[in-house]
TIRO-2110 file (N, C-alpha, C; in Angstrom, 1 decimal):
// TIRO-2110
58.6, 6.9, 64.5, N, 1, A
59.0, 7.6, 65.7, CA, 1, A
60.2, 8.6, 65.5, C, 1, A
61.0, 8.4, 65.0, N, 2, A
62.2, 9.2, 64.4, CA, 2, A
61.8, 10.7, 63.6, C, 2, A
60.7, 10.1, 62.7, N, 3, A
60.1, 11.4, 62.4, CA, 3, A
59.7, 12.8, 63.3, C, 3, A
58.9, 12.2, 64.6, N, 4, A
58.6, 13.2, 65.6, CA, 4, A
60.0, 13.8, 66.2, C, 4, A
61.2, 13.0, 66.3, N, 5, A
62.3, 13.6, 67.3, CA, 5, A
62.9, 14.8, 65.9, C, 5, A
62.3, 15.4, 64.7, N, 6, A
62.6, 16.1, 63.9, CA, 6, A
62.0, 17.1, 63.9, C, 6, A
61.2, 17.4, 64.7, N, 7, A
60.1, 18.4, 64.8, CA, 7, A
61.1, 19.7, 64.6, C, 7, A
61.0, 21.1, 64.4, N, 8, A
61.0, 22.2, 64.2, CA, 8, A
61.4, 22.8, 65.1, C, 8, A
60.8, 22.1, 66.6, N, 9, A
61.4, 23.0, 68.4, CA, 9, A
60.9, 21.8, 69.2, C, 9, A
62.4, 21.6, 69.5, N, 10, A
62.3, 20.7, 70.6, CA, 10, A
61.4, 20.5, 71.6, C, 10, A
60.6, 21.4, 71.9, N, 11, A
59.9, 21.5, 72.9, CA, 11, A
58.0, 21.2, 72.6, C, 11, A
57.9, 21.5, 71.3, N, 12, A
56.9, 20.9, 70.8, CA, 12, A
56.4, 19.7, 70.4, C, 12, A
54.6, 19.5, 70.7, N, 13, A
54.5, 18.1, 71.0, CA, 13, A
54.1, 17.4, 69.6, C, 13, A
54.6, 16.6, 69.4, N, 14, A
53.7, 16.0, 68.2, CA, 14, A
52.9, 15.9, 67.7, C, 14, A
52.1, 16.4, 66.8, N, 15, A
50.8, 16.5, 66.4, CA, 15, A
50.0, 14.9, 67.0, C, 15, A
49.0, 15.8, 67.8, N, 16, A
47.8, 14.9, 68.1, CA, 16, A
48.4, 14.0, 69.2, C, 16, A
49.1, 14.5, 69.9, N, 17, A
49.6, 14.3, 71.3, CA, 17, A
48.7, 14.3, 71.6, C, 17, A
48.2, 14.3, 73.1, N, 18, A
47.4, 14.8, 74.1, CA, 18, A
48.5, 14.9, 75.6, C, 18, A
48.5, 16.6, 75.0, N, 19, A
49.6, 17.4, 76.2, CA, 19, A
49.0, 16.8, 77.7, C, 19, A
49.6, 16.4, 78.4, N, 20, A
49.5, 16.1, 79.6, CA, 20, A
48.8, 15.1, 80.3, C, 20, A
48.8, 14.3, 79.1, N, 21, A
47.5, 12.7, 79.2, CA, 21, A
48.1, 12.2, 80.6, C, 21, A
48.9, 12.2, 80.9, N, 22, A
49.2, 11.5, 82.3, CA, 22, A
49.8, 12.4, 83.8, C, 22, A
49.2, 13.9, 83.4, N, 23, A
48.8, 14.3, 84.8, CA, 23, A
47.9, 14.3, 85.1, C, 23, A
47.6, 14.8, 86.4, N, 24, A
46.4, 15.3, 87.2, CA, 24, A
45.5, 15.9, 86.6, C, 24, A
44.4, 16.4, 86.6, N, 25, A
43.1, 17.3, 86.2, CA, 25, A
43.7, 18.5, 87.2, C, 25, A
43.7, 19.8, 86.5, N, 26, A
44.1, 20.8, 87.1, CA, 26, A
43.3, 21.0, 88.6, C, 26, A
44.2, 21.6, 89.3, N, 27, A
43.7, 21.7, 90.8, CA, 27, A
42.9, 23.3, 90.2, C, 27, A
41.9, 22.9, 91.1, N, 28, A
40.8, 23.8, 91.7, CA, 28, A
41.1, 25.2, 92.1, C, 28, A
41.0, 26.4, 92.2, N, 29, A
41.4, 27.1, 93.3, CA, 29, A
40.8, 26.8, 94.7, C, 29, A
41.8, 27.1, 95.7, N, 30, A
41.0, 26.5, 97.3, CA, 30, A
41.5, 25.0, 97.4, C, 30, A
41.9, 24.3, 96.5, N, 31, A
41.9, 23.1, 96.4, CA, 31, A
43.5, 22.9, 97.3, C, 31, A
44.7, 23.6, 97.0, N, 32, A
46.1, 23.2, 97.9, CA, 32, A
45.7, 23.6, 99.1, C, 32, A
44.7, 24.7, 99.6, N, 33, A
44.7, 25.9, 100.6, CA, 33, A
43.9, 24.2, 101.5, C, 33, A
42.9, 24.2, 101.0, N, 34, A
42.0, 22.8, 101.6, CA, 34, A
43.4, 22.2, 102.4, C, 34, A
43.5, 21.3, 101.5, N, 35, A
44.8, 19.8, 101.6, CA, 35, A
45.5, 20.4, 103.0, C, 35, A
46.0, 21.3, 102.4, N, 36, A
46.9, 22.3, 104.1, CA, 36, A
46.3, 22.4, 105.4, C, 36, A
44.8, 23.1, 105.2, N, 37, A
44.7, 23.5, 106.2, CA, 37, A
43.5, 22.6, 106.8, C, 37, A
42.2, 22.4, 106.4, N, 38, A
41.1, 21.2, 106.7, CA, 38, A
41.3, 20.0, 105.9, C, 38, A
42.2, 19.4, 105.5, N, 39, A
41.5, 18.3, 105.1, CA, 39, A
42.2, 17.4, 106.5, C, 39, A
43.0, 17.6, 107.4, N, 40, A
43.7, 16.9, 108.5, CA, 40, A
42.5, 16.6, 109.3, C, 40, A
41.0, 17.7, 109.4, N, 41, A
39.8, 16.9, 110.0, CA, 41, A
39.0, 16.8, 109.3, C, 41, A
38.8, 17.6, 108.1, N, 42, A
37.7, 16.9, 107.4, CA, 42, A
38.0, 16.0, 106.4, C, 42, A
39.0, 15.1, 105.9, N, 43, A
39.7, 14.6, 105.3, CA, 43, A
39.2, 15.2, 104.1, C, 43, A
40.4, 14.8, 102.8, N, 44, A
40.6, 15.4, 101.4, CA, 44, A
39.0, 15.2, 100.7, C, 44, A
38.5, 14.3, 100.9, N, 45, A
37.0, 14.2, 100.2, CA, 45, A
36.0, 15.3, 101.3, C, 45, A
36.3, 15.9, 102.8, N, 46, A
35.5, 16.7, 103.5, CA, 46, A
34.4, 15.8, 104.1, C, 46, A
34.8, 14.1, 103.8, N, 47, A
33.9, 13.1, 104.9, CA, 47, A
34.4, 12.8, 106.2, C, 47, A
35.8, 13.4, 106.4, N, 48, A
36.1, 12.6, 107.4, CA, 48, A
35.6, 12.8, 109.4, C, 48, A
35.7, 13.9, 109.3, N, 49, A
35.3, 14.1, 110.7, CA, 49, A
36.1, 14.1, 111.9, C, 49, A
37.1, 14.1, 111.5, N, 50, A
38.0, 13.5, 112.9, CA, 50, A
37.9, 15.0, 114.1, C, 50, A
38.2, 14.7, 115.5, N, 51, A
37.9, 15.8, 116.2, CA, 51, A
36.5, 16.4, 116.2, C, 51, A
35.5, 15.5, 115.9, N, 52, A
33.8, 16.5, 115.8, CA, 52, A
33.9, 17.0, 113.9, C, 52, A
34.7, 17.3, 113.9, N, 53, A
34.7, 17.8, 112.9, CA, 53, A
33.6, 17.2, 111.4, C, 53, A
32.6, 18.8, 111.0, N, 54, A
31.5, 18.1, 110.2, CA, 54, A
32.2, 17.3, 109.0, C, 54, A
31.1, 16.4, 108.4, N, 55, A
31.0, 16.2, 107.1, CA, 55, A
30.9, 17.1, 106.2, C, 55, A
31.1, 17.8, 105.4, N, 56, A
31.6, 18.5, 104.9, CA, 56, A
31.0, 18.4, 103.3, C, 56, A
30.1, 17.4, 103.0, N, 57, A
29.3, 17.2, 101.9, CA, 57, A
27.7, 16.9, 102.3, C, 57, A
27.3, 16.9, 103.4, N, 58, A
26.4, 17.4, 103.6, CA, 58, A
26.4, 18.4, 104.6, C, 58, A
26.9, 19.4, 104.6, N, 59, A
26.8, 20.6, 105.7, CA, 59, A
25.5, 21.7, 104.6, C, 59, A
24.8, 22.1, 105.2, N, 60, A
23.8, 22.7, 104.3, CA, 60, A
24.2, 24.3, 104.6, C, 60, A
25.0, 24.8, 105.0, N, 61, A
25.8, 26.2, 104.5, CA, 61, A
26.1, 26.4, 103.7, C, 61, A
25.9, 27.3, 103.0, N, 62, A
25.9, 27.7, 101.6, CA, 62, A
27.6, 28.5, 101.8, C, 62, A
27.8, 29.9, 100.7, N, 63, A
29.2, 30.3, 100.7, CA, 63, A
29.7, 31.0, 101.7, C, 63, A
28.7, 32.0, 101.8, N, 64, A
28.5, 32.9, 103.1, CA, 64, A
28.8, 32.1, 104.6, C, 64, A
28.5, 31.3, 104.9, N, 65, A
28.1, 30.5, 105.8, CA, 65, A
29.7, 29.9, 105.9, C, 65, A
30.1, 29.5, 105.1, N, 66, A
31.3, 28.6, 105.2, CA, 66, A
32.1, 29.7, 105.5, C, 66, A
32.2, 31.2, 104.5, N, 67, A
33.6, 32.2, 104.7, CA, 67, A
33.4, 32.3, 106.3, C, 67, A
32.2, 32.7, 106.8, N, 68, A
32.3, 33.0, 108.0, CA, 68, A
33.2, 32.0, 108.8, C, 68, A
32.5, 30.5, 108.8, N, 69, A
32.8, 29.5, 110.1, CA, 69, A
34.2, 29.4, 110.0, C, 69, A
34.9, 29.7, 108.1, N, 70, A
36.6, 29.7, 108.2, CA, 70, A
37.1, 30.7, 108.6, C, 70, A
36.5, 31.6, 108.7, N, 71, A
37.3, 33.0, 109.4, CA, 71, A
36.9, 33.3, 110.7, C, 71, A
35.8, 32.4, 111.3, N, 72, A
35.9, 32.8, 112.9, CA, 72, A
36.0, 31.2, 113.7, C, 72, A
35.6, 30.7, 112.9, N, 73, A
35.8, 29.1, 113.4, CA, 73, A
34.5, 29.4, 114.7, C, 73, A
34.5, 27.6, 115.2, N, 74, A
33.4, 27.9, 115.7, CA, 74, A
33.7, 26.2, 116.7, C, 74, A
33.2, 26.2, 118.3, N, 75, A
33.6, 25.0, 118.6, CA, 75, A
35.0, 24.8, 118.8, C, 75, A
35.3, 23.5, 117.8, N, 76, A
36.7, 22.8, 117.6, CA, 76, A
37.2, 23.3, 116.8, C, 76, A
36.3, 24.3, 115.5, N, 77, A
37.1, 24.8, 114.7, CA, 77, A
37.6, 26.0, 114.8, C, 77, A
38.9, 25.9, 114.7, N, 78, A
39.7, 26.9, 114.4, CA, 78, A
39.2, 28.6, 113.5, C, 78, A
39.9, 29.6, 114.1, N, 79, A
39.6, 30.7, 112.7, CA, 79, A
40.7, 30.6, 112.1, C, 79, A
40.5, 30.6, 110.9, N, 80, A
42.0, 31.1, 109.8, CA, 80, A
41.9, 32.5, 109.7, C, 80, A
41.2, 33.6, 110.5, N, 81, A
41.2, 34.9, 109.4, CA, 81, A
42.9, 35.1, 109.8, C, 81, A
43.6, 34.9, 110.7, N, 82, A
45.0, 34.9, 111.3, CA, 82, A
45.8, 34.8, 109.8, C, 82, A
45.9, 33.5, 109.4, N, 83, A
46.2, 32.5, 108.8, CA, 83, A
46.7, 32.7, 107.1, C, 83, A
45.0, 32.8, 106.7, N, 84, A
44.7, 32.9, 105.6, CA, 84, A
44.0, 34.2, 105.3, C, 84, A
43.8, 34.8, 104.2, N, 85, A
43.4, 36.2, 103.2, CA, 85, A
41.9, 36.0, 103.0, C, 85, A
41.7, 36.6, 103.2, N, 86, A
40.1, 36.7, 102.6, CA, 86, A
40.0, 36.1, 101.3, C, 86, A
40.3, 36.5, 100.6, N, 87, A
40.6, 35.8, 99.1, CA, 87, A
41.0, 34.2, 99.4, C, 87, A
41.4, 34.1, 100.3, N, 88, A
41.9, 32.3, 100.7, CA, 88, A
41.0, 31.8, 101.1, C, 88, A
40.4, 32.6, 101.7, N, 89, A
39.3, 31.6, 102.6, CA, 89, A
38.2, 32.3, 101.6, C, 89, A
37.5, 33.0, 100.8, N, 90, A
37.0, 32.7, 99.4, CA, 90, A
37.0, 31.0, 98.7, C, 90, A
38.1, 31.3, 98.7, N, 91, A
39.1, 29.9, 97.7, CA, 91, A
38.3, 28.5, 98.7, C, 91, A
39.0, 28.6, 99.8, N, 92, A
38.4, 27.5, 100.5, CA, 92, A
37.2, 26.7, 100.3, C, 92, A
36.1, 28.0, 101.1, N, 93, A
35.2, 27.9, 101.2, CA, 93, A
34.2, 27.3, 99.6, C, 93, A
34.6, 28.0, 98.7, N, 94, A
34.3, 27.6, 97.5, CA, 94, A
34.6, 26.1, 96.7, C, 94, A
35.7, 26.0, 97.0, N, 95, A
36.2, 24.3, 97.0, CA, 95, A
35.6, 23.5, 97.8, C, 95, A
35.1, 23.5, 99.2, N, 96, A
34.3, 23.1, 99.8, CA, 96, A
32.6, 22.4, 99.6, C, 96, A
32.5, 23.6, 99.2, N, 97, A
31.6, 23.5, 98.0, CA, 97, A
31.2, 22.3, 96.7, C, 97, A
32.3, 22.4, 96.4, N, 98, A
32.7, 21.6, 95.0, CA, 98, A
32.6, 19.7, 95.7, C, 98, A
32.8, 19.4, 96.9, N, 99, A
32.9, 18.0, 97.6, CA, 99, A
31.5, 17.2, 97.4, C, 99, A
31.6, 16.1, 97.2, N, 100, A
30.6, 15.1, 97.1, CA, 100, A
30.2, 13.9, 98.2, C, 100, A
END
């Protein structure tokens, strides 16, 4: 063990580390924008439903389909085009996508 705290630059990992074994799997893009703004009704997995609000892993709208419903909302849903960037609701919609 003493060997490794000799390393060359403090900041470097020990050979055959595995840099970051105990975070997270990198976030997604769309993936913080989600958490923020739908996962309160469609919960973080997009099953939840609260307020009407669909399921979200079986909605059979494809990309197109979702940028729109987040940028004009529809019903109970809200629009984000206010809110969020086209490029956000990109992101969103895309991560949406990604749910099981």
């Amino acid at each position: 063990m003493l060997l490794a705290a000799c390393s060359s630059s403090p900041t470097e990992a020990p050979a055959g580390a595995a840099s970051g074994a105990a975070t997270a799997p990198a976030e997604l893009p769309g993936q913080a924008l989600f958490a923020t703004n739908c996962a309160i009704c469609h919960g973080p997995d997009g099953k939840r439903g609260l307020n009407g609000a669909h399921d979200l892993t079986k909605s059979n709208l494809n990309q197109m389909g979702r940028v729109y419903m987040v940028t004009n909302g529809l019903g109970q849903m809200p629009a984000f085009k206010g809110q969020l960037t086209p490029e956000q609701i990109e992101q969103v919609a895309s991560y949406s996508l990604t749910l099981k």
